[in-house]
C-alpha positions in Angstrom: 44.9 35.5 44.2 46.4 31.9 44.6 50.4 31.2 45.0 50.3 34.7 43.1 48.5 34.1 40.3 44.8 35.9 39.5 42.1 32.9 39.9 39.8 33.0 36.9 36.6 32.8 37.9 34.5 30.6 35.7 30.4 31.3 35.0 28.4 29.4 37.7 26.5 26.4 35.7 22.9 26.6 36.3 20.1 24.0 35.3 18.6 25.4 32.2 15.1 26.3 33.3 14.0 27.0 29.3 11.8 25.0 27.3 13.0 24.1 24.0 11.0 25.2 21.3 10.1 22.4 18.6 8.7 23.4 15.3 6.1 21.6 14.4 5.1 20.0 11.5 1.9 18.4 10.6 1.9 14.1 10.1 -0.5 12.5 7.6 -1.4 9.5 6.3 -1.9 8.3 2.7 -3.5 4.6 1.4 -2.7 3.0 -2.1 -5.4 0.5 -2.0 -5.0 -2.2 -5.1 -7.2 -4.6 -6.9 -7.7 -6.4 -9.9 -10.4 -5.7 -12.1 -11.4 -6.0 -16.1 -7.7 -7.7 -16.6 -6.3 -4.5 -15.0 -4.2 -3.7 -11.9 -6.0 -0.7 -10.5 -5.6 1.8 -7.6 -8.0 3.3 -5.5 -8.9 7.2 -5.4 -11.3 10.2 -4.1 -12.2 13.0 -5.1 -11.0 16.4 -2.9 -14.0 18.7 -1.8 -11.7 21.4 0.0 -9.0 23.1 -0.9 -5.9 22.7 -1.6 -6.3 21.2 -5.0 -10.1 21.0 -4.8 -11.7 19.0 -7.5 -8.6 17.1 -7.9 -7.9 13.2 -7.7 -6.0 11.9 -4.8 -5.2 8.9 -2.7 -7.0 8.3 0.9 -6.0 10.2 3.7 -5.8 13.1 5.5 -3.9 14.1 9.4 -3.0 11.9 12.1 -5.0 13.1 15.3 -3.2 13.6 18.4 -5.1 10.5 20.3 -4.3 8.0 17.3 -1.4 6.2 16.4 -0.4 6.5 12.3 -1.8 3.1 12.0 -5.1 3.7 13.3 -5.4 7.1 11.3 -4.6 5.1 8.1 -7.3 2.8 8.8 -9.6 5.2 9.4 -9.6 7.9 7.0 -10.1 4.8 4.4 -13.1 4.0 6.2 -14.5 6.9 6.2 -13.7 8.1 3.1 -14.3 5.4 1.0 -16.4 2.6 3.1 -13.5 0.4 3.1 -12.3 -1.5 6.2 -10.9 -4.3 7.8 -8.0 -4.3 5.2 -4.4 -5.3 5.8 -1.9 -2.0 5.5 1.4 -1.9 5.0 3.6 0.9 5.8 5.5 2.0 3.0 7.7 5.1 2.9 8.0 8.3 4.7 7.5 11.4 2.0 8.6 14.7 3.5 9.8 17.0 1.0 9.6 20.8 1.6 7.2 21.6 -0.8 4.4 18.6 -1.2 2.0 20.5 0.8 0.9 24.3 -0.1 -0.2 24.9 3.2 2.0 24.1 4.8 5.3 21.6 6.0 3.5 18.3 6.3 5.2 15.0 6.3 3.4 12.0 5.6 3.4 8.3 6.4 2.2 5.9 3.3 0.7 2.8 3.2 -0.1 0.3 0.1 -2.7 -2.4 0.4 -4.5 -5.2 -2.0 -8.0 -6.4 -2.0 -9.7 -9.1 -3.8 -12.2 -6.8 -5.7 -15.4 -9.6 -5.6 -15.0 -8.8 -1.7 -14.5 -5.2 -1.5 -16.7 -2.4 -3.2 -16.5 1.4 -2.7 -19.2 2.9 -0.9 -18.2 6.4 -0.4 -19.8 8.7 1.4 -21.4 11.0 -1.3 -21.0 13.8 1.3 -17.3 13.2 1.8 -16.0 12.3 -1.4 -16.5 10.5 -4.5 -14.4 7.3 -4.6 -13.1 5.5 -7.8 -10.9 2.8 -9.1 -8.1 4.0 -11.4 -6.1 1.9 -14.1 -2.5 2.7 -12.9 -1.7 3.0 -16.5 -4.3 5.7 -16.8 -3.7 8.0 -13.3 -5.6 11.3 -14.3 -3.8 14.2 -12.6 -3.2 13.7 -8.5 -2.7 16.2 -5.9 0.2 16.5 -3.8 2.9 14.2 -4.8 0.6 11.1 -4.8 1.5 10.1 -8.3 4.9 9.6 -6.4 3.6 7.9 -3.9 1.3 5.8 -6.3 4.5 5.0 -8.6 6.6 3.8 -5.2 3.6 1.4 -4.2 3.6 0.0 -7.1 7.1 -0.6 -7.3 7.1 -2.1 -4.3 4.1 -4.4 -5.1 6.0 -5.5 -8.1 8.9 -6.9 -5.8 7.0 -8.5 -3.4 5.2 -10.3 -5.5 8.3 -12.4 -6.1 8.5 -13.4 -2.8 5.4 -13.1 -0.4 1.8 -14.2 -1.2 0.3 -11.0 -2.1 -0.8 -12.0 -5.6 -3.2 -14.2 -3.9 -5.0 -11.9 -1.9 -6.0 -10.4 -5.0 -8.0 -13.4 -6.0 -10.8 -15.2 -4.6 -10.5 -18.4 -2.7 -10.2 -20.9 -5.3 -8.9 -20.0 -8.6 -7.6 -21.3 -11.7 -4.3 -21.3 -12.8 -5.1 -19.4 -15.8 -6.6 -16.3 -13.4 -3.4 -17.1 -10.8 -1.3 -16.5 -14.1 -3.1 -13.2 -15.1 -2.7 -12.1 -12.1 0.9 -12.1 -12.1 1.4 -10.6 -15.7 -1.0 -7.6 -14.7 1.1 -7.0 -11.3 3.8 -7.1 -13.2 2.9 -5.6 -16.2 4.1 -8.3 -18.5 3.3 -11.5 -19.9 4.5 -15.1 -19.4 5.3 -17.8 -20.4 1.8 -20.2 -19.7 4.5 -23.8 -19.6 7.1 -22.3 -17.4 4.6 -20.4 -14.8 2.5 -23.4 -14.6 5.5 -25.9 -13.6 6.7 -23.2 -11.5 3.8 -22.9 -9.1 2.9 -26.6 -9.2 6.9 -27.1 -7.9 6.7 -25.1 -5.5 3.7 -26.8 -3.4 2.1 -23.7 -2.4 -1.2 -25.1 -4.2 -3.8 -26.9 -2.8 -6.2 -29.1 -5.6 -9.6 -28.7 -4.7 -11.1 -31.6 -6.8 -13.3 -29.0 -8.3 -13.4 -27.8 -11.3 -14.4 -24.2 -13.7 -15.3 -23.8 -17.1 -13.4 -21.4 -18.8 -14.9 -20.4 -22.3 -14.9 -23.1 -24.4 -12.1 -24.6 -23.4 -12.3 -27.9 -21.5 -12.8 -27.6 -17.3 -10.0 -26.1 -15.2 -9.3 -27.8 -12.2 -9.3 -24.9 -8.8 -7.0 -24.4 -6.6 -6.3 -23.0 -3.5 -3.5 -21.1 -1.6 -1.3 -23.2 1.0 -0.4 -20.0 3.1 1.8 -21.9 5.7 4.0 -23.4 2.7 4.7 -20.0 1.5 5.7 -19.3 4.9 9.0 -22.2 5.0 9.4 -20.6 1.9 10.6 -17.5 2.5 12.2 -18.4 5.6 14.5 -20.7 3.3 14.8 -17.5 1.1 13.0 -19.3 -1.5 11.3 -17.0 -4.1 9.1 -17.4 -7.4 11.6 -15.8 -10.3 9.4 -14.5 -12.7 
């Protein structure tokens, strides 16, 4: 009782001493690896030996372990499931709906990658899983959601091709214009113009003239170039893009 009035007496505050429980989900990792080969833009994929969706195509991949970042796990379960290493990945997108994994909640981190395919061969592990290069216009049917993830890779390859140099890493050192132009249309999935892509290119100094030349069918030598990589670079920090 204060100045006649009942004191209300509030709950003593206490540190909470209990742990807050997290529910856990499982992370993965999942590679859309990219080449060119037979005029044809064409993505990477392995054959499943377990269950869920044994039998089945699917990208590279599998769970992050607890002593690895997603990074390293990325790299890894390309390496071992396909032979493949020392590649550049790019994250791509986080895919964590409900239901993309019957056993489970599992969210997984994507990457997307492009290799020159005179420099890079499969040699899967016959034990692990059978690895094979897909047309991406002729995807047979993928576990998961991977033909999701396979269509945003590609979607994403298709706008950065506009601005970065990744069409180049899918050729080999020297090239022709004719192959720098093929590579393009098949990236893109459409053709263009031969005048206008040539004058493009040449305009925007990011080729190098070797002095050496290639025959090309009948046709009369082509001269080979070569990627400028650091005039690229002043490129895009001026915002400068190739608008094809």
């Amino acid at each position: 009782m204060r100045n006649g009035h009942p004191v209300s007496r509030l709950p003593l505050l206490r540190p909470s001493t209990a742990v807050e429980v997290i529910d856990r989900h499982a992370v993965a990792v999942d590679v859309v690896l990219f080449t060119i080969h037979d005029e044809a833009l064409k993505v990477l994929l392995v054959k499943r030996t377990t269950p869920p969706f044994r039998g089945t195509w699917s990208l590279p991949g599998g769970f992050v372990r607890r002593e690895e970042s997603v990074d390293e796990a990325a790299l890894r379960e390309l390496q071992e499931e396909t032979g493949i290493g020392s590649v550049y990945l790019e994250q791509l997108y986080t895919f964590g709906d409900l239901d993309r994994d019957p056993r489970g909640r599992v969210i997984t981190v994507s990457y997307y990658a492009v290799v020159n395919w005179g420099q890079f061969q499969v040699k899967a592990r016959a034990k692990l899983a059978t690895a094979r290069w897909f047309g991406v216009n002729r995807l047979p049917a993928l576990a998961f959601d991977h033909k999701k993830i396979v269509a945003s890779s590609l979607e994403r390859l298709r706008n950065k091709v506009n601005y970065t140099s990744v069409a180049f890493q899918l050729l080999p050192k020297t090239f022709t214009l004719s192959e720098l132009q093929r590579a393009y249309e098949v990236i893109l999935g459409q053709s263009l113009d031969k005048r206008n892509f040539r004058k493009k290119m040449l305009a925007l100094g990011i080729l190098r003239d070797t002095k050496a030349q290639q025959l090309e069918g009948r046709q009369r030598p082509a001269r080979l170039y070569a990627f400028t990589e650091a005039k690229v670079i002043k490129l895009q920090e001026k915002g400068i893009i190739v608008p094809f």
